[in-house]
C-alpha positions in Angstrom: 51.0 185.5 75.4 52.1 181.9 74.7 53.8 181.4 71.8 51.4 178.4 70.2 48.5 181.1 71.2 50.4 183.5 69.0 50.8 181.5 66.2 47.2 180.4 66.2 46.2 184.0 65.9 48.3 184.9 63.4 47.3 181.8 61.5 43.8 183.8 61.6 45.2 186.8 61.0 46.8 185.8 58.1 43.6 184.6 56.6 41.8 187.1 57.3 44.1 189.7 55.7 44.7 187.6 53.0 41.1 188.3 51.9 41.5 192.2 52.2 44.5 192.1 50.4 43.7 189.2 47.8 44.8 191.6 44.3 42.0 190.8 41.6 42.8 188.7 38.8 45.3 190.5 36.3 43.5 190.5 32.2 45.0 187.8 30.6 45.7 185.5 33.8 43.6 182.0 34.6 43.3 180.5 38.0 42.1 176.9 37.9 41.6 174.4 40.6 43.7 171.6 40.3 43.7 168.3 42.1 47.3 166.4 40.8 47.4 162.9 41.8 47.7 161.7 45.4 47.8 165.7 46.6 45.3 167.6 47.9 43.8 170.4 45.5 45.8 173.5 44.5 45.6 176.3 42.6 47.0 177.0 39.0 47.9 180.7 38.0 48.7 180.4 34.0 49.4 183.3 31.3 46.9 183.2 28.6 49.6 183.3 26.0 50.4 179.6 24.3 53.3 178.0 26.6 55.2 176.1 27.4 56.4 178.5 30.5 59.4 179.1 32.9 57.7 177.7 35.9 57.5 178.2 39.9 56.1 175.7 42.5 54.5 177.5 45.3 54.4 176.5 48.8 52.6 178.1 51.2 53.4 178.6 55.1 51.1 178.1 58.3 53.4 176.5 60.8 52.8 172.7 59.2 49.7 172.5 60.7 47.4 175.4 58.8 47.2 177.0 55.5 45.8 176.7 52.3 47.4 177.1 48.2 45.2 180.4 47.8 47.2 181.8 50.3 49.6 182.3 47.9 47.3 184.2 45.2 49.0 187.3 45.5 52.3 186.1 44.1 50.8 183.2 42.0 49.0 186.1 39.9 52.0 188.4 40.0 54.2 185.2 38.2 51.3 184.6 35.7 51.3 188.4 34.9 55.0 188.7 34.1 54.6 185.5 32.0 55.0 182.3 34.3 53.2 179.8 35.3 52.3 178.9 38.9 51.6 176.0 40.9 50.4 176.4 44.4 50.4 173.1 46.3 48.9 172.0 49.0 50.3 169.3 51.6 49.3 166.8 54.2 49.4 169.2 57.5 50.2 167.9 60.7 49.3 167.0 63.6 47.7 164.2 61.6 50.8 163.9 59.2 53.8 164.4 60.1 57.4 164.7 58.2 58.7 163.8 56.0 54.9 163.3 54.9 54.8 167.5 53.8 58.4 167.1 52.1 57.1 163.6 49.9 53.9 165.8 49.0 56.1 168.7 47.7 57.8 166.3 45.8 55.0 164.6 44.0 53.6 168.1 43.1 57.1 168.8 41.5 57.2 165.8 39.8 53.7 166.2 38.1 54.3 169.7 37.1 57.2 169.0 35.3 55.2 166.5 33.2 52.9 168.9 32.1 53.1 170.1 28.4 52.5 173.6 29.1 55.7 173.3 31.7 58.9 174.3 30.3 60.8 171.3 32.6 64.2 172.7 32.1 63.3 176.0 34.0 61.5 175.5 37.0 61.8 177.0 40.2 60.0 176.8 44.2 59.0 179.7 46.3 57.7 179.5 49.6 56.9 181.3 52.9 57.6 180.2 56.6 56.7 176.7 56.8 56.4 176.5 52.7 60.2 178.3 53.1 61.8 175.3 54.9 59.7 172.7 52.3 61.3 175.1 49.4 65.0 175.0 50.6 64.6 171.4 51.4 63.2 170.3 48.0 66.0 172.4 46.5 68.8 171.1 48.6 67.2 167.6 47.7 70.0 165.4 45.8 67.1 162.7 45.4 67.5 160.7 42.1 64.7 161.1 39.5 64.0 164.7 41.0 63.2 167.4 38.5 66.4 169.8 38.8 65.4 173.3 39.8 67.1 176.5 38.5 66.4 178.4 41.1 64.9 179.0 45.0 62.9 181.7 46.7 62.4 181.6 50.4 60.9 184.3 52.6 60.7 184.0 56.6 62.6 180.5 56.1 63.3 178.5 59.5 66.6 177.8 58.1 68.3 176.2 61.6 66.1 174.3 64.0 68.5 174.5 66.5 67.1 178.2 67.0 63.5 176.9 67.7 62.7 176.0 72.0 63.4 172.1 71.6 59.7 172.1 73.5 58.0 173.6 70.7 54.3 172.7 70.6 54.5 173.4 66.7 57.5 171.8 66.1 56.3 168.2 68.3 53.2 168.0 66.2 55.5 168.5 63.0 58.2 166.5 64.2 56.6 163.6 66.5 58.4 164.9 69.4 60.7 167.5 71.4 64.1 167.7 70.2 66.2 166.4 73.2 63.8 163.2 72.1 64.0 163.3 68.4 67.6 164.7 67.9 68.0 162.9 64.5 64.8 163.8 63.0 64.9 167.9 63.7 67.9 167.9 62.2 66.5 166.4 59.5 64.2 168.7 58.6 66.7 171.6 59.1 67.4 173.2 55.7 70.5 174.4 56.9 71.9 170.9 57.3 71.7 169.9 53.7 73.6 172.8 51.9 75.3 171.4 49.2 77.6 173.5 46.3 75.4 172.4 43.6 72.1 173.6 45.1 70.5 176.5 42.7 70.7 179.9 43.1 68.5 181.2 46.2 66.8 184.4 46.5 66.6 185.0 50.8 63.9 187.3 52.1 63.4 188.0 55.9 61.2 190.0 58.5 64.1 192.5 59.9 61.7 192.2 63.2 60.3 188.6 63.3 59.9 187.6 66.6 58.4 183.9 65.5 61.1 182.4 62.9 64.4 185.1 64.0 66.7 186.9 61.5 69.5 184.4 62.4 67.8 181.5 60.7 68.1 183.3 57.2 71.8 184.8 58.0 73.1 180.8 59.0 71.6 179.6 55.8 72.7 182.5 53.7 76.3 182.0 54.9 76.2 178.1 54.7 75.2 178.8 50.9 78.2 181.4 50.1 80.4 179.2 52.0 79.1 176.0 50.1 79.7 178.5 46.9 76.2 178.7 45.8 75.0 182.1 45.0 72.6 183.4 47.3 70.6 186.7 48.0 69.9 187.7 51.5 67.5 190.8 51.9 66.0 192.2 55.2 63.2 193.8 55.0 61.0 196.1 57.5 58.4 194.1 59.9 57.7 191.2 61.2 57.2 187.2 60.1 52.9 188.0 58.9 53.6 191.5 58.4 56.5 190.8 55.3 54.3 188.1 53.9 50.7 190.5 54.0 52.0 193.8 52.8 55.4 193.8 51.3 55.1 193.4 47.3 58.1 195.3 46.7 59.7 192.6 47.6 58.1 190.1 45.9 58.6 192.1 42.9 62.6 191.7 43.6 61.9 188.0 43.8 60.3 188.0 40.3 63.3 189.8 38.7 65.4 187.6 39.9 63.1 184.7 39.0 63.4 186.0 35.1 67.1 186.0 35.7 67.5 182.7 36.5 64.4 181.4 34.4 64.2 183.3 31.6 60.4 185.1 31.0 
């Protein structure tokens, strides 16, 4: 099977698990539709307890092109339960927008959360998976003036090096504008693993022990580029593959909300 034929069905499959596994709402949790300015509609996971809160921007996956905020329900509930709030985003998705148009959306959403009064500004954080994993690293390896300064990074299934992707990559053209060996400059650009810096916050690294789409070597490079940039990271393998992780392993999102309340506070 092609590989863009594979990630279209996974794209599905994700969606359609996402339904079976969707946990109810946790007592004392509100989800609210929310449309910030300039971005396309999210979803807001808050703790019925007066704020303001330790805050985490989600960012959901889909290969650029797919995908929706309520994807990330699962772990947007599990933050509001153990006392955050949550922000899942959406983005402009390609092939009709293409990057940095994902990255300036990420941005925006940032921006505006930090405004909010119920936000606790000085402890916020992004999580993301696949796709939303390279927008996560990327708006925390961001050294952009006027930026709201994150404490801390969560990235599962992260496409840490691009160099590791085919430089024909159907996905990657429609993100990108064009193959690699044509657009040298600008897939390097969107390679998290280019833009390691040692004052980027602390990351938390999960990854697919047996993903076949985005390969365990992304997350090692960018794990060692962070330890060697002395930034303390956290690299954990975990059984399955690059859907698999993100469907049906909550243990490990559990670990990534401890050491969210490390970093953050709860």
């Amino acid at each position: 099977m092609s590989r863009p034929r594979l990630w279209g069905l996974l794209s599905v499959g994700a969606l359609l698990a996402s339904c079976a596994f969707l946990p109810t709402t946790p007592a004392g949790v509100q989800v609210t539709p929310v449309i910030p300015p300039g971005i396309p509609e999210g979803r807001l996971y808050r703790p019925s307890a007066p704020g303001p809160y330790p805050t985490v921007l989600l960012i959901h996956g889909g290969g650029w092109r797919s995908g929706s905020p309520w994807h990330m329900a699962p772990i947007g509930k599990a933050l509001a339960e153990a006392g955050f709030l949550a922000y899942a985003t959406a983005y402009r998705l390609s092939p009709e927008h293409q990057h940095p148009a994902q990255e300036d959306d990420v941005k925006a959403a940032l921006r505006w959360l930090a405004a909010r009064d119920d936000v606790d500004g000085s402890r916020l954080a992004v999580w993301g998976y696949s796709a939303g994993a390279q927008l996560a690293m990327k708006t925390a390896l961001e050294t952009e003036s006027g930026l709201p300064a994150l404490k801390a990074v969560v990235a599962g299934g992260t496409p840490g090096d691009f160099t590791l992707f085919d430089p024909e990559s159907p996905i990657l053209r429609q993100f990108l504008g064009a193959s690699r060996p044509a657009a040298e400059a600008r897939w390097a650009e969107a390679s998290p693993l280019n833009f390691v810096h040692g004052a980027a916050p602390p990351a938390f690294l999960y990854h697919g022990e047996d993903d076949a789409l985005v390969v365990p070597a992304h997350a090692k490079r960018l794990h060692e580029a962070l330890q060697n940039a002395g930034v303390e990271s956290t690299l954990r393998f975990v059984p399955g593959g690059h859907m698999g992780v993100f469907i049906l392993n909550r243990d490990i999102e559990r670990d990534a909300i401890a050491f969210l309340k490390d970093q953050l506070g709860s």
